[in-house]
N, C-alpha and C positions, 0 to 999 in steps of 0.2 A: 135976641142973639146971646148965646151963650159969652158969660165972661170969664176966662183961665185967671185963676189967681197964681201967684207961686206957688202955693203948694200940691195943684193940680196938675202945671207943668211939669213938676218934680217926678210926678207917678206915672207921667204919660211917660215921661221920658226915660225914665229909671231903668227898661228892658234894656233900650238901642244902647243908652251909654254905658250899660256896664258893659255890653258886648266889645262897644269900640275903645276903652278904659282895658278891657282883657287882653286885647289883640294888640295894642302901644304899647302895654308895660312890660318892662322887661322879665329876663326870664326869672325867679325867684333862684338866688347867692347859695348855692348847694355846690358841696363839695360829694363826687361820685361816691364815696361811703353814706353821705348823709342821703342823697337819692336812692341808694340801692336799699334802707332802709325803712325807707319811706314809701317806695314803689313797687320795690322789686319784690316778686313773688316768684318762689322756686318751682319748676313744673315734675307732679308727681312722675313723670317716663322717667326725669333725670337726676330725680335727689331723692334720699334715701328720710327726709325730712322738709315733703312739698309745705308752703307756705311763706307767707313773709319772711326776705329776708334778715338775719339778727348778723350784727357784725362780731357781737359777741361769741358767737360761736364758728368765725371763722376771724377772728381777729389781726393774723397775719396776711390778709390780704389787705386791710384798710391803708396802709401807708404807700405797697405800690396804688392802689386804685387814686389816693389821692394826691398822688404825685400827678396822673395825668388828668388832673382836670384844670378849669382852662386859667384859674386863677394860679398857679405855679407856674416856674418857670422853666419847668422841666420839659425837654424836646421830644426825649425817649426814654421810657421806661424797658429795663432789660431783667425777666423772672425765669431765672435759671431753679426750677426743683424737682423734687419727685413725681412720678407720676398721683393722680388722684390725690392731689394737695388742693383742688381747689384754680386750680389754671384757666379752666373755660369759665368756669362761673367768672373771675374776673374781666376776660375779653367779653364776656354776654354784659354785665351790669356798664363795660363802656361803651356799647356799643345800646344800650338801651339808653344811657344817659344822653349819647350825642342825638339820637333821634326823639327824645323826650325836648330837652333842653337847650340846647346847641350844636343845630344839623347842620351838615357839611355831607361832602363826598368821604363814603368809606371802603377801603379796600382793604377782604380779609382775604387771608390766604392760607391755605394747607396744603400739606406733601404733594396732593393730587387731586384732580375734582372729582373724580370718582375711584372710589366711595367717598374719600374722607369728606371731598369739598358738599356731597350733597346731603351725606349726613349731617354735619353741620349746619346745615340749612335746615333742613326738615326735623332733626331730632332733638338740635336745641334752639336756634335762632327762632324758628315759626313755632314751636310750642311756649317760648318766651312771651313773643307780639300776644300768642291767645290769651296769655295766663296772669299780662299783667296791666290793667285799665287803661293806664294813659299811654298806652301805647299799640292798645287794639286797633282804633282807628285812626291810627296814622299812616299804613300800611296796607296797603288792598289787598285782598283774597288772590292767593295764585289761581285759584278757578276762575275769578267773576273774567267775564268780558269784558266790562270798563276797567280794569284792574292794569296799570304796567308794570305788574311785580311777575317777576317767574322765578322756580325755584333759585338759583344764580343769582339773580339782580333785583332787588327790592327798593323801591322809590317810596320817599314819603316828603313830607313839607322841606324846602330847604336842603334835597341832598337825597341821597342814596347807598344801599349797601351792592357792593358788587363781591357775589363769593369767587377764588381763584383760585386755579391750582400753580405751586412751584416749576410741575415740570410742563407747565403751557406757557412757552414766553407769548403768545400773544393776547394771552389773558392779563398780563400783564401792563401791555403797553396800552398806548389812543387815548387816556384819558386822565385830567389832572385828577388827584385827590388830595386830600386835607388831612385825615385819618390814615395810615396804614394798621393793621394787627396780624401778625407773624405766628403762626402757633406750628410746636411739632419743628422748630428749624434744622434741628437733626438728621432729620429726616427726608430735607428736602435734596431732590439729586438737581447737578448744575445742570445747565441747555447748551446746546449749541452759540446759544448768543449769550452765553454766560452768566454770572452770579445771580441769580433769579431776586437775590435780596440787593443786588446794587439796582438792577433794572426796577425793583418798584420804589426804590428810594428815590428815582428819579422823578415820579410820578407826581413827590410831593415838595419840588422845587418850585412853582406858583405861592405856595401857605407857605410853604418854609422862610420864603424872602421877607413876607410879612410876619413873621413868629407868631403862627396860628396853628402850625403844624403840629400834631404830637404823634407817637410811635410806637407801640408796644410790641415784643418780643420776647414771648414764652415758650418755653421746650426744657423735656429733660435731658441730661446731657449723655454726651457718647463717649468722648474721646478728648483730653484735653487741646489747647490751641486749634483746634477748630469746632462749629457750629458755637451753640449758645456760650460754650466758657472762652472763646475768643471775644464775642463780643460783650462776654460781660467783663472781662478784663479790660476792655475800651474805656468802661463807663469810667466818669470823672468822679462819681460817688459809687461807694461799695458800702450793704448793707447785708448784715447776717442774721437770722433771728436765734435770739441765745436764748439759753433757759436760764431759771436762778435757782440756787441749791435753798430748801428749805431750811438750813440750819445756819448757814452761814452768808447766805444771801447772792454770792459769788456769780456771774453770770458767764456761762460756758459754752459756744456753736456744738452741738450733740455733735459728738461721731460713734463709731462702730468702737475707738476703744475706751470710751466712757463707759461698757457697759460692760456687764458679769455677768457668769450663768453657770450655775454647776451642771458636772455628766450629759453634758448635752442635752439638756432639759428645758427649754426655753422657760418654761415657766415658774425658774427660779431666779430670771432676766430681774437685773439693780442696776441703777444708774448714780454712776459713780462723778463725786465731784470733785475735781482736782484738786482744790485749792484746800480742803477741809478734810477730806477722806470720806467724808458721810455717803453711805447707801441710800436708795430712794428705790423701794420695790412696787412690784405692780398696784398696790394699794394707794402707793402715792401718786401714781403716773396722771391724773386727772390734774391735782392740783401743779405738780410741778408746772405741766403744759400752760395750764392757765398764767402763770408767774412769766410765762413766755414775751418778747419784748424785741422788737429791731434797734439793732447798736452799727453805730456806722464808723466799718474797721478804714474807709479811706474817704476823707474829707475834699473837698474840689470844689467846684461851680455844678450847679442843681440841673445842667441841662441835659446829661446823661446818665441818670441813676438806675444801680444793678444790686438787684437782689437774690439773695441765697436763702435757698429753704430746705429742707428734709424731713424726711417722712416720722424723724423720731420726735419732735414737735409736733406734728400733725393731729387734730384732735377726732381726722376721721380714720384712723389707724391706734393697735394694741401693739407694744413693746414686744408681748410675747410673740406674736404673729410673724414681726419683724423677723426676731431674732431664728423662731423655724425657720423661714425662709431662705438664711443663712446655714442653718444648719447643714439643711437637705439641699444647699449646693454646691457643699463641700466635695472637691474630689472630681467637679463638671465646670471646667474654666465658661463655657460658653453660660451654664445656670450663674453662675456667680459672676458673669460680667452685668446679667441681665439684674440683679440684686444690687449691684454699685449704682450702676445709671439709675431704676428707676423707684429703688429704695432709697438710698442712702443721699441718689442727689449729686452722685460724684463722679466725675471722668474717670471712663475703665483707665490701668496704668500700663495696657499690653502683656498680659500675661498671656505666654501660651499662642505668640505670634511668629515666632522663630521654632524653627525646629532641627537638632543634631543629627544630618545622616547620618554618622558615624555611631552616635547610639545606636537611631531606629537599626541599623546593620547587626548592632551583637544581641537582639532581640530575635533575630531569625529563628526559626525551630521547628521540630520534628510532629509534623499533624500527626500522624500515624495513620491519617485516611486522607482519600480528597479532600470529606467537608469532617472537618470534626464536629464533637458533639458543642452540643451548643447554638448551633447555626439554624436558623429557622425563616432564611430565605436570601435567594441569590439575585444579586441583581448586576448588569454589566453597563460600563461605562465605554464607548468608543468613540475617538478622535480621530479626525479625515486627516488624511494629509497628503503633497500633492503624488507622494508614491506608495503610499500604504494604508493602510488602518491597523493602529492600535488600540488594544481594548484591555481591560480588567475584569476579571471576574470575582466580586467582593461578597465574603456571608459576614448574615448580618445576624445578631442573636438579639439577649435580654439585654434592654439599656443603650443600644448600639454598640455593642462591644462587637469589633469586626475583622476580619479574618482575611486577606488577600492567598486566594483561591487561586487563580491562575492569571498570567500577563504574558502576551499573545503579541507580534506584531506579523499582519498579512502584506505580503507584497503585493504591486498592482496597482496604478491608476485608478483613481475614484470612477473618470470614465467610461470605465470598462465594466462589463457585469461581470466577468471574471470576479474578481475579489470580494465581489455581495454575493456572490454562490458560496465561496469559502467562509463568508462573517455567519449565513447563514445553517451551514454545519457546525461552526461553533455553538450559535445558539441551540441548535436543537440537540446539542450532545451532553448528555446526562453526567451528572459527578457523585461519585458513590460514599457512602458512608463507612462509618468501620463493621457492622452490623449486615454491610451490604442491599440494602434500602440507598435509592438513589432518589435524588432533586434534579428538577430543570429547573432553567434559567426563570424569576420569577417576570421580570423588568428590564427592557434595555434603553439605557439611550445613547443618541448618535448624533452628534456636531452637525449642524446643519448650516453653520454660518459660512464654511465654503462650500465651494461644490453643491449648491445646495437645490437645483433641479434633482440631479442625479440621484440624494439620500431621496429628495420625495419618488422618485420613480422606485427608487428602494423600496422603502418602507411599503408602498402599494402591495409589491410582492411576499411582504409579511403581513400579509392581514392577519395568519392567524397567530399570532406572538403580540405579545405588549410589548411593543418595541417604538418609540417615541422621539422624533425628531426636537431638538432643542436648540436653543439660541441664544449666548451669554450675553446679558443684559449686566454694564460695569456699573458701579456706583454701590455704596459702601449703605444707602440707607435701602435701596430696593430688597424688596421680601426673597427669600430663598426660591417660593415659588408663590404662584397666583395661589390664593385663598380659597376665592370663590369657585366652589366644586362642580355649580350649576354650569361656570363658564368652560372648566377643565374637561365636562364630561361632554360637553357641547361641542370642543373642539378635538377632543378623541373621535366623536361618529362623525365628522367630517373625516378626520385622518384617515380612518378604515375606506372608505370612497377613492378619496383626491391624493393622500399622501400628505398634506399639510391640515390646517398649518402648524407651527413648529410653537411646543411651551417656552414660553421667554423665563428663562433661571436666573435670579442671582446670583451670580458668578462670585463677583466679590465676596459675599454675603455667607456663601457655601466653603470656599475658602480659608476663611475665619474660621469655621465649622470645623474643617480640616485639620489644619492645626493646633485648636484646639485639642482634638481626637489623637493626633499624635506627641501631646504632650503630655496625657492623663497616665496616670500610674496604674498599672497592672493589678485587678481587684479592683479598680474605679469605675464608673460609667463612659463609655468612648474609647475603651481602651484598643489598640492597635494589635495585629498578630502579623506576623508576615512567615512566610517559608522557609528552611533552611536550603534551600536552591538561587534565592535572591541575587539578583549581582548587584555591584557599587554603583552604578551608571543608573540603576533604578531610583536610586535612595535619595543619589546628589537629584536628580527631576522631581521625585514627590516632592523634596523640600530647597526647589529651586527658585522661590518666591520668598519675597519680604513686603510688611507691609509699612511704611514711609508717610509723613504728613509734605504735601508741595503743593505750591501753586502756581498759577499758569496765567498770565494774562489776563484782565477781567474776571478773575474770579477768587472767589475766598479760600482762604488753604483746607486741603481735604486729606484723607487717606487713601491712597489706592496703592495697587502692586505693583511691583517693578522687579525685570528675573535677576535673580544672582547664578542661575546657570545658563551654559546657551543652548539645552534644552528641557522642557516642563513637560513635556505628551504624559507622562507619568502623575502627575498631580491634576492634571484636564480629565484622565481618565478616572479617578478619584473622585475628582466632583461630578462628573456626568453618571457615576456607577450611585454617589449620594444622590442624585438630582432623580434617581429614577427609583430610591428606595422610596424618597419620599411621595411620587408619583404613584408605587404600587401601593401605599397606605399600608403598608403590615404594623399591625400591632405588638410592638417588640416590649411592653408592657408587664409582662412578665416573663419567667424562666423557661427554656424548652422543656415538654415533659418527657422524661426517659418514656425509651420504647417501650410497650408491654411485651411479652414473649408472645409468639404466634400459636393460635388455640390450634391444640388437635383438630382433624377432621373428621368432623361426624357426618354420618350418613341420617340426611333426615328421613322421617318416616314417612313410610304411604300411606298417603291420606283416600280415603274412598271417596268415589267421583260421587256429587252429589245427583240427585235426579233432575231433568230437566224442568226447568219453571214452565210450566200452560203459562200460555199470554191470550186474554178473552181476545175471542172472535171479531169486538167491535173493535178494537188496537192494532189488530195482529192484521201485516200488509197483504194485499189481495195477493200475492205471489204466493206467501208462504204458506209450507204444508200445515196439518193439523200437529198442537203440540209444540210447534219452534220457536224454542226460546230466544228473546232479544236482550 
């Protein structure tokens, strides 16, 4: 009979007990920087530098990441920056750590699940699990069979991720979580049952009683006092990332007038230090950034810390880049809102949201034709109403520089085909030039939100005109129009058929657009033309709207419109005449080209008839005679 000594015990045993030694002991004392270090591998589809990654070279995220890990006592994390600072890469390394280290229920969420929510999934969350080991098999294959991961909702040990959209409240509710992560909050539109970000904070009322709960909430910003700079104005601690001047050591939050640039040259861009005067040119911009450091401008209790960042820090962005960007948005309120938010990091301050009928009025003036030169396509906006249709006829040139053509209103009940016989000679009725060359109508669209059998029985009858039913969809972050062209072009060869269904437009969104366009200066991009026939009653309705921050009941304060006159059909038609530029796709990209003069006619020459081709016997059909060419 064999006899075990201890040290034969030892080695039988050695396999089982480190397994059951592995599986007790706790998790190893990492703070989410020191994990995302250690683990995390960047996936070549989504970094410009796949591989492990260095905290070093993204150094400003480390202090939000290690605020939410589970050893502080921080609740919520709030990362108000620019875009492409580094924002996802942060929600992907905590959302890798909870499922490496410390799993629990995780609820993310974006604008909408499609696209944003499923991109998210598939283009960085599942190339994460592939890309980085200890985290490959924790997670099953959305294919296998035994797998209950699908793209949406991915289960691993201890927990799961569920992706969400903002404007699905019931993606929202049925289930506690532990984890929430917010991204894009900007962007997200309220619901029916309200602030889509109070509805999932309630989710984490279970963890939150036990202080298990954490929170993070990234977006760049839009608009002050509301989305991300509301709630970073919550937080009990405020954190800015400064720079330090190399010569005097001075540490400063970059802004836009830190910096210098002769002749409109970006690339003579200096970054100027207040406290010293010393320049810092592009030669220095590496190391300044590195000098780079979080300074916390309001002291509190650690359980809701907000962070400020921008792109002039950023060490995945050049100053001079920056500063073109500004350049070329000079003179375009909507380019240069787009440059505040998601360069610089700043709430737009409303410029270019009010607009003066009484200017727009002494701008009226003399075309000398229907369309004057410049105009390289027309497109009409019309408004139902319950005894008329109103419409605009808008040319559009280089830049969107735009021209109001003609404003029409038909009498007549939407009911009746009367007044769609009349809309319908508008449209087919030509507008001449000064040269005497005429355009038709390129684009129209037409209100569909009342009356709205009746525009589809309409439109049937225009099949053959681009003429497009629409549907003002409110909310200040929805797109001008649907993107996806596969879907637009999908729902146009229906339209031709059935009459629907209708493009759903940003209204809000388009709006903004508007006003913008009627605040630009004359020689600028967007600029406004109107007729010298105009009346006053037209002018007070184009600019019969304002745009206002309020809130309502369950929900977070927002922007939307509210009239200042007590009629708009004038500014509807406006945007539905925009809503159909951008549906015709014309390329306003460059300048109209002057007409050429029209060639003499020449007489061409007679050409002599050539001789018939023989076609062999064995080609040539039993019918045909000897000789007949095919």
């Amino acid at each position: 009979m064999e006899t075990l000594t201890g040290a034969s015990l030892e080695e039988r045993f050695a396999g089982p007990l480190a397994t059951i030694d592995e599986a007790w002991s706790p998790p190893p004392r990492l703070l989410i920087s020191e994990w995302a270090e250690r683990y995390r591998y960047l996936s070549p589809e989504a970094s410009a530098e796949p591989g492990l990654w260095n905290n070093e070279r993204a150094a400003h995220l480390v202090l939000p990441m290690d605020y939410l890990s589970p050893y502080r006592a921080c609740e919520r994390v709030v990362f108000k920056s620019s875009s492409q600072a580094g924002k996802t890469e942060c929600l992907l390394n905590f959302i890798g750590y909870i499922i490496d280290l410390d799993p629990g229920p995780i609820l993310a969420i974006q604008p909408n699940i499609t696209p944003m929510g499923e991109a998210f999934s598939k283009d960085r969350i599942a190339t994460m699990l592939r890309d980085c080991p200890t985290l490959a098999d924790k997670i099953g294959k959305v294919k296998a069979r035994a797998s209950a991961s699908t793209i949406l909702h991915k289960t691993f040990p201890g927990g799961h991720v569920t992706i969400a959209g903002a404007n699905s409240p019931s993606s929202l509710a049925s289930r506690p979580i532990r984890y929430l992560i917010c991204d894009e909050l900007d962007r997200w539109e309220a619901t029916k049952e309200g602030d889509p970000l109070l509805l999932a904070r309630k989710r984490l009322q279970t963890f939150r009683a036990r202080r298990t709960a954490k929170e993070i909430i990234a977006s760049t910003p839009t608009y002050a006092d509301v989305g991300i700079c509301a709630e970073y104005d919550r937080c009990t601690q405020q954190w800015e990332w400064h720079l330090a001047c190399q010569h005097c050591g001075e540490l400063q939050f970059p802004t836009l007038e830190h910096f210098r640039w002769d002749n409109e040259d970006a690339a003579t861009v200096r970054y100027l230090c207040k406290s010293c005067g010393a320049e810092h040119g592009l030669a220095m911009a590496d190391k300044v950034k590195l000098s780079g450091r979080w300074v916390c401008v309001k002291e509190g209790p650690e359980s809701a810390a907000g962070f400020a960042f921008n792109e002039w820090g950023s060490p995945f962005a050049r100053w001079d880049d920056t500063i073109a960007e500004w350049i070329n948005a000079q003179g375009d309120p909507a380019r240069k809102q787009v440059v505040v938010n998601t360069v610089f990091g700043e709430p737009w301050e409303g410029e270019g949201e009010r607009a003066d009928p009484s200017a727009l009025a002494q701008r009226c003036e003399d075309y000398g034709a229907e369309v004057p030169d410049g105009i390289q396509v027309l497109t009409m906006g019309v408004d139902v109403q319950g005894d008329r249709l109103e419409l605009e006829v808008v040319g559009w040139g280089h830049r969107r520089e735009s021209w109001s053509i003609a404003y029409q209103v038909l009498p007549g009940e939407p009911t009746s085909g009367e007044v769609w016989e009349d809309l319908l000679e508008v449209i087919d009725q030509p507008f001449e030039r000064a040269d005497g060359s005429q355009m038709k109508i390129a684009h129209v669209c037409i209100d569909s939100g009342a009356y709205t059998q009746h525009v589809y029985e309409a439109i049937k009858r225009y099949r053959r005109h681009s003429v497009t039913p629409i549907k003002g969809a409110p909310g200040m972050a929805r797109e001008e129009i649907d993107r996806d062209w596969r879907a637009v072009m999908k729902r146009r060869a229906r339209r031709v058929r059935y009459g629907k269904p209708p493009e759903i437009v940003g209204v809000d969104q388009i709006k903004l657009t508007v006003f913008h366009a009627l605040n630009a200066i004359k020689g600028q991009a967007n600029y406004c033309h109107f007729p010298a026939n105009r009346s006053e009653e037209y002018f007070l309705q184009l600019t019969g709207e304002r745009l206002i921050v309020a809130a309502s009941k369950n929900r977070r304060p927002e922007r939307h419109w509210v009239p200042i006159h007590s009629a708009v059909e004038a500014l509807d038609c406006r945007v539905y005449a925009y809503a159909a530029l951008l549906l015709s796709r014309a390329d306003l990209s460059q300048p109209a080209k002057a007409a050429a003069p029209a060639p003499l006619p020449v007489t061409p020459p007679v050409k002599a008839m050539p001789p018939p081709r023989r076609v062999a016997p064995s080609h040539r059909p039993s019918f045909a005679p000897e000789g007949w060419g095919l």
